[in-house]
C-alpha positions as CSV (number, residue, x, y, z in Angstrom):
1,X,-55.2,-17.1,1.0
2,X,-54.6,-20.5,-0.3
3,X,-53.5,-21.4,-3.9
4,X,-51.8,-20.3,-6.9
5,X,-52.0,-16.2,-4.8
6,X,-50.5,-17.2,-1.5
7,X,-48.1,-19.6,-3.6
8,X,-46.8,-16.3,-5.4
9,X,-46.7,-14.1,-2.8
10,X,-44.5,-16.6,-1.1
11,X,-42.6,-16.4,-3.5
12,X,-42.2,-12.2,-3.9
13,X,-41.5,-12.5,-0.2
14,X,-38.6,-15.1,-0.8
15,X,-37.1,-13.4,-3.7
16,X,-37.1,-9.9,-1.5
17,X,-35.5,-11.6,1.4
18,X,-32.4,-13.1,-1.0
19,X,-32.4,-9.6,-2.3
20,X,-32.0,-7.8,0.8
21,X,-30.0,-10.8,2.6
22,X,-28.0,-10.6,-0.8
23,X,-27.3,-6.8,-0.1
24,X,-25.9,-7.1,3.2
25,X,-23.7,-10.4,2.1
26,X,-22.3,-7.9,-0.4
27,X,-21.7,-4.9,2.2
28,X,-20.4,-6.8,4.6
29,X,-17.4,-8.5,2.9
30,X,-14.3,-6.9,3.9
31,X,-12.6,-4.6,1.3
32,X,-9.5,-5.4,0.5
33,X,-6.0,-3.8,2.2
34,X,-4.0,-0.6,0.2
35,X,-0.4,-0.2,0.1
36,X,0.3,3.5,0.5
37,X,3.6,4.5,-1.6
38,X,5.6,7.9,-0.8
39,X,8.4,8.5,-2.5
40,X,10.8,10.9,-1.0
41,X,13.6,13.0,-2.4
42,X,16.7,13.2,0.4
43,X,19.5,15.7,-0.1
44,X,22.5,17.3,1.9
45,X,22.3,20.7,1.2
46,X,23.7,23.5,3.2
47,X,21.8,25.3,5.4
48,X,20.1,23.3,8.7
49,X,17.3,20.3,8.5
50,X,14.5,21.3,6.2
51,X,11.4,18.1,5.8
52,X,8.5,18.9,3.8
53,X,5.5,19.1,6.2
54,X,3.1,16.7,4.3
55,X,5.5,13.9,5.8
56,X,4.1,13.1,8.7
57,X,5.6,12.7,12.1
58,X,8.9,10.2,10.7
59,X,11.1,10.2,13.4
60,X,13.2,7.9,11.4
61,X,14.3,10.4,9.0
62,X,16.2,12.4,12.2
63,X,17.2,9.4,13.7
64,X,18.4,6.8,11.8
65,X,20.7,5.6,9.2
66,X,20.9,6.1,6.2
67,X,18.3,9.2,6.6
68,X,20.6,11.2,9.0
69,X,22.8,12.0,6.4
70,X,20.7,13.9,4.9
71,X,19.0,17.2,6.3
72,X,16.7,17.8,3.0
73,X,13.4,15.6,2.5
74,X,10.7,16.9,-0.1
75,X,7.6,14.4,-0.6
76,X,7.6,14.2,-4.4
77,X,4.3,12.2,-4.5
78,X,1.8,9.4,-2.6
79,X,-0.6,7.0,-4.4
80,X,-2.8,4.5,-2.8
81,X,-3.3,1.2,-4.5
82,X,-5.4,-1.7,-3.5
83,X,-3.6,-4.7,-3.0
84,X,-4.7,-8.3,-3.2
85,X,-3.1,-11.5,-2.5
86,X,-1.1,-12.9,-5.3
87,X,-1.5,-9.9,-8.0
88,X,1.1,-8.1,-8.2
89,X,0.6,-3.9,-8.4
90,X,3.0,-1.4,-10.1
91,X,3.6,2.3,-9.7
92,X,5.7,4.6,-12.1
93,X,8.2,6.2,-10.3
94,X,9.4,10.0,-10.7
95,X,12.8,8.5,-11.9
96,X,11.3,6.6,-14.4
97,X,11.6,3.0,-13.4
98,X,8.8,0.8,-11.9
99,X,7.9,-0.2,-8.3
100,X,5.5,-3.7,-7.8
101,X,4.7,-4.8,-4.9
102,X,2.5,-8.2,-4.3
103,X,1.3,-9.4,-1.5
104,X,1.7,-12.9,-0.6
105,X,0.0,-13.3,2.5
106,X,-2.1,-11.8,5.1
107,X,-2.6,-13.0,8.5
108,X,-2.7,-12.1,12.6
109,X,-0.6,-12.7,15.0
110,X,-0.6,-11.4,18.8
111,X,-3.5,-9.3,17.9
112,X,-1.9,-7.6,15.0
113,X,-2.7,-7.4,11.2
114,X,0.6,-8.8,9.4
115,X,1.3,-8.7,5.9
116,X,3.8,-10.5,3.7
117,X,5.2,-8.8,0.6
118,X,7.7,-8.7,-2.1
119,X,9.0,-5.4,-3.3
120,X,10.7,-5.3,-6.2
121,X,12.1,-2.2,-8.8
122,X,12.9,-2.7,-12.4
123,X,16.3,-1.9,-13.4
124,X,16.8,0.6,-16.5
125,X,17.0,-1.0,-20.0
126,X,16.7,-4.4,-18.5
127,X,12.4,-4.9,-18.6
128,X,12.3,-7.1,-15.7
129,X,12.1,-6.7,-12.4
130,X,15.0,-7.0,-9.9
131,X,13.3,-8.9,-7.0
132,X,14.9,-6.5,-4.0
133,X,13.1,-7.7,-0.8
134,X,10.4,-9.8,0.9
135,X,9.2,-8.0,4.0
136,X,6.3,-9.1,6.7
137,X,5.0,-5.7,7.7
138,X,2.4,-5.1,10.5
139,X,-0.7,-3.0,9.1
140,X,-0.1,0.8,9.4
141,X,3.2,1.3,10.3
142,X,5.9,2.5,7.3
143,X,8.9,0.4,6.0
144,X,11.4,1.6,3.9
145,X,12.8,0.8,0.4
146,X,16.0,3.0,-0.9
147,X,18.8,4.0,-2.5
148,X,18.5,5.0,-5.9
149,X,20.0,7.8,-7.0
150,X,17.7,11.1,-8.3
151,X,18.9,14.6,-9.3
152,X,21.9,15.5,-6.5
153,X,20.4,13.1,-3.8
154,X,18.5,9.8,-2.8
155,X,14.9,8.2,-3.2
156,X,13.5,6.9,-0.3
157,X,10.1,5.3,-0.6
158,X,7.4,5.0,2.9
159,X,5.3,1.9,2.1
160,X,2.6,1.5,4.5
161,X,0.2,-1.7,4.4
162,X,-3.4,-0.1,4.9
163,X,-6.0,-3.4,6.1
């Protein structure tokens, strides 16, 4: 075919090509990481070690300070948000102030997918945010931000960086 027809069927392949390359451009870009949040309530009551069994396997609660002075942990929620660099996210907590976490930068080293955030909590009657920590956290594996008092005991929240 020669002409104006082979000219616009060019031109249909073209367009279906851009389409389709278009597609897979789209599906291939890399969805951005989550921040998993946790919150845990921590009490000492009496009676031996009692942890909810939708925490998973946290050896740290057994183990380490300032979990083992506590032998009561009850998961009082989880919520996964997607997290991109630079915008801050917020989460209500049970107790009714705010958690925001932003992440500032994402990078690997040795093999690993590292993440550096700030963490902060608002402070009651105040409206702004207490800036509490910056942490670099590898992908996957829980860090810890507590301490705040809530109804007889402590909250403890599991933040884990999802890539």
């Amino acid at each position: 075919m020669t002409g104006q027809g082979a000219h616009w069927k060019t031109t249909r392949l073209a367009v279906a090509l851009v389409g389709v390359l278009g597609g897979q451009a789209r599906a291939a870009a890399p969805k951005p990481p989550t921040i998993e949040i946790s919150v845990i309530h921590a009490l000492h009551a009496d009676g031996g070690l009692s942890i909810d069994p939708r925490l998973r396997d946290l050896p740290q609660l057994t183990r380490e300070q300032p979990f083992v002075r506590y032998n009561v942990y009850k998961l009082l929620g989880r919520k996964e948000l997607v997290v991109e660099a630079g915008r801050p996210v917020t989460e209500r907590l049970v107790n009714g102030r705010a958690l925001q976490v932003t992440l500032l930068d994402a990078n690997e080293q040795d093999g690993r997918n590292r993440f550096h955030m700030r963490v902060a909590i608002d402070e009651p009657g105040k409206g702004s945010l207490l800036k509490l920590l910056e942490v670099t956290a590898s992908g996957n594996e829980p860090f810890f931000v507590g301490g705040q008092s809530y109804q007889g005991g402590t909250l403890f929240l599991e933040l884990i960086i999802r890539p």
